[in-house]
C-alpha positions in Angstrom: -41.8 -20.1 39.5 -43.3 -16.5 39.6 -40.6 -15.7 41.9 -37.9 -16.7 39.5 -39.2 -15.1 36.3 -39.6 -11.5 38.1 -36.4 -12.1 39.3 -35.0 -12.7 35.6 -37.3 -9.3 34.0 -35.2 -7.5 37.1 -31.8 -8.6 35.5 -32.9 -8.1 32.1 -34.0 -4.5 32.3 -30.9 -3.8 34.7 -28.4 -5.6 32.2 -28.2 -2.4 30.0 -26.2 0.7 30.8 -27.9 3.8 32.3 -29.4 5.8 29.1 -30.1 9.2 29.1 -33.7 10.0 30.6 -34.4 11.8 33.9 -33.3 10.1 37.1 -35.4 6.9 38.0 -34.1 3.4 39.9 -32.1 2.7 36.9 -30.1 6.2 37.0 -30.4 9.0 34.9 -30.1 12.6 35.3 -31.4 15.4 37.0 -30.7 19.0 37.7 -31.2 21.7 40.5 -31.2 25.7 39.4 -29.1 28.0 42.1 -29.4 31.0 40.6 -30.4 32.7 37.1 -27.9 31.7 35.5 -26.2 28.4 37.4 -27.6 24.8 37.6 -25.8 21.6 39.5 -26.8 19.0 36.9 -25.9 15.4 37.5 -26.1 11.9 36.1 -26.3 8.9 37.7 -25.4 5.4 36.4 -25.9 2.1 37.2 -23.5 -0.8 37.5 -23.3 -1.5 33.5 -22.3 2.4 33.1 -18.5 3.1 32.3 -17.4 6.8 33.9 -16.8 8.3 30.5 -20.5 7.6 30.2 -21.7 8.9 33.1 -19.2 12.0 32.5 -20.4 12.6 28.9 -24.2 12.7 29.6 -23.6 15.1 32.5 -22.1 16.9 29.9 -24.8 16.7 27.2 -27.5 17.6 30.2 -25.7 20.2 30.7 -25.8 21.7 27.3 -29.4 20.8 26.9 -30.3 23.0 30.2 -27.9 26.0 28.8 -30.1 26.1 25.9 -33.5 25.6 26.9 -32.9 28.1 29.6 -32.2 30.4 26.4 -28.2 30.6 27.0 -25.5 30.3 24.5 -22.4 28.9 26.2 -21.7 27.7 29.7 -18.7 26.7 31.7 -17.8 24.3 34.8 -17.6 25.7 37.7 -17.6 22.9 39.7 -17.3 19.0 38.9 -17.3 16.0 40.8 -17.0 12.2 39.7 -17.8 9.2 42.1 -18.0 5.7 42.2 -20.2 3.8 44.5 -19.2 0.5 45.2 -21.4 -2.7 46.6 -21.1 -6.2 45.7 -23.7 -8.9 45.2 -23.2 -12.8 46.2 -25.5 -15.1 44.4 -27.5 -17.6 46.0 -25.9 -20.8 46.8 -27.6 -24.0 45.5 -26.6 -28.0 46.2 -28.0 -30.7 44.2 -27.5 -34.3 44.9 -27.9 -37.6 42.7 -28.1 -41.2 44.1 -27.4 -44.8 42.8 -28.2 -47.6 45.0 -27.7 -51.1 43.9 -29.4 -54.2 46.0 -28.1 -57.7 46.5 -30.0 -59.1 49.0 -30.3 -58.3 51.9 -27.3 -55.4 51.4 -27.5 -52.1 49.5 -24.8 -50.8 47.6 -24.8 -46.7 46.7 -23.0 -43.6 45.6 -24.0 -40.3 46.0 -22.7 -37.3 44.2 -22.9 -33.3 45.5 -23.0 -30.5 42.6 -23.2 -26.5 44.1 -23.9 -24.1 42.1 -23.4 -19.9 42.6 -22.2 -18.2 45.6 -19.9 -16.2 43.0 -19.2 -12.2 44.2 -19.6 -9.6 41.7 -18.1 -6.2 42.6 -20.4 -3.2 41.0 -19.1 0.0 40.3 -22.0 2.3 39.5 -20.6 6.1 38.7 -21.8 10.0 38.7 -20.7 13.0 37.9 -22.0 16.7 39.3 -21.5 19.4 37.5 -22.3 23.2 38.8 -22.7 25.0 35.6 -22.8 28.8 34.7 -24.7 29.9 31.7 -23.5 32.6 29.1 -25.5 34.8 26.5 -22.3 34.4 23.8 -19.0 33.3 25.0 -17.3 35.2 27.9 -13.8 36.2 27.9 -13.5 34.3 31.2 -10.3 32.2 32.2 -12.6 29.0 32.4 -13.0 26.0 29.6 -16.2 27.6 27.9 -18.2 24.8 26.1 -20.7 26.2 23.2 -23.9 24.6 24.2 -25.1 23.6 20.7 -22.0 22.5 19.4 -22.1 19.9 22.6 -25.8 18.9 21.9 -24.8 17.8 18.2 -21.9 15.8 18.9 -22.7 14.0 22.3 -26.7 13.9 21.1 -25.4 12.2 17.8 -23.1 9.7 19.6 -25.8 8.7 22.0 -28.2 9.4 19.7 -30.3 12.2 21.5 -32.0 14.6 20.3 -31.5 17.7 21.8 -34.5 19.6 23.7 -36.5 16.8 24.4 -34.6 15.6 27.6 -34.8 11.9 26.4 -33.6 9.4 23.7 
């Protein structure tokens, strides 16, 4: 019985989408400075996480790090989204019921089979790494420039983050 409850408070914390909070077994993000001014941030999702999640919270990371890093405006230098796919087969279970019926010395019976599971659920969990460079105002650059605040508000409001404290 132990067995079966851990195994249901598994499914339950895992049945929501990937919120934003730094990586852990769930997902998350996380971030890597190259240089002064550059980061690779990424977000990881698990297998309830659309891509336009995982995308946007790259995104608002991204943001996030421009400004605590005391930065402006930053652009993508780099992006990459992936999908890693598995599957998971649930365990198959048999049950059978039994009549009998006795007249004399001969038995009469009927037996009946019910299986349950061995159902295959494709998972899709996605990420997205961006490599970021960070700006002190906006740079006349031929690159999409994103204003770092103006990306906490609206993504932290839509997710309902709150900018500079990493976490929901």
């Amino acid at each position: 019985m132990r067995t079966i409850t851990a195994i249901y408070f598994v499914f339950l914390l895992a049945g929501c989408a990937t919120t934003y909070q730094p990586k852990s077994f769930s997902g998350g993000f996380n971030e890597t400075q190259l240089d002064t001014n550059v980061f690779r941030v990424s977000f990881h999702g698990n297998g309830y996480t659309r891509a336009e999640r995982a995308e946007e919270l790259a995104l608002l990371r991204s943001a996030e790090l421009t400004l605590k890093n005391g930065f402006t405006h930053f652009a993508i230098i780099d992006g990459r989204s992936r999908e890693q796919l598995g599957s998971y087969t649930t365990p198959t279970q048999s049950y059978t019921t039994a009549t009998t019926t006795a007249y004399g010395n001969t038995a009469y019976g009927t037996a009946r089979t019910t299986s349950y599971g061995g159902q295959t659920f494709l998972i899709s969990k996605p990420s997205t790494t961006n490599t970021i460079m960070c700006f002190n105002g906006k740079p006349d650059i031929q690159a999409l420039v994103y204003n770092a605040q103006f990306v906490c508000n609206s993504l932290g409001k839509k997710y309902e983050v709150v900018c500079g404290t990493g976490t929901k």
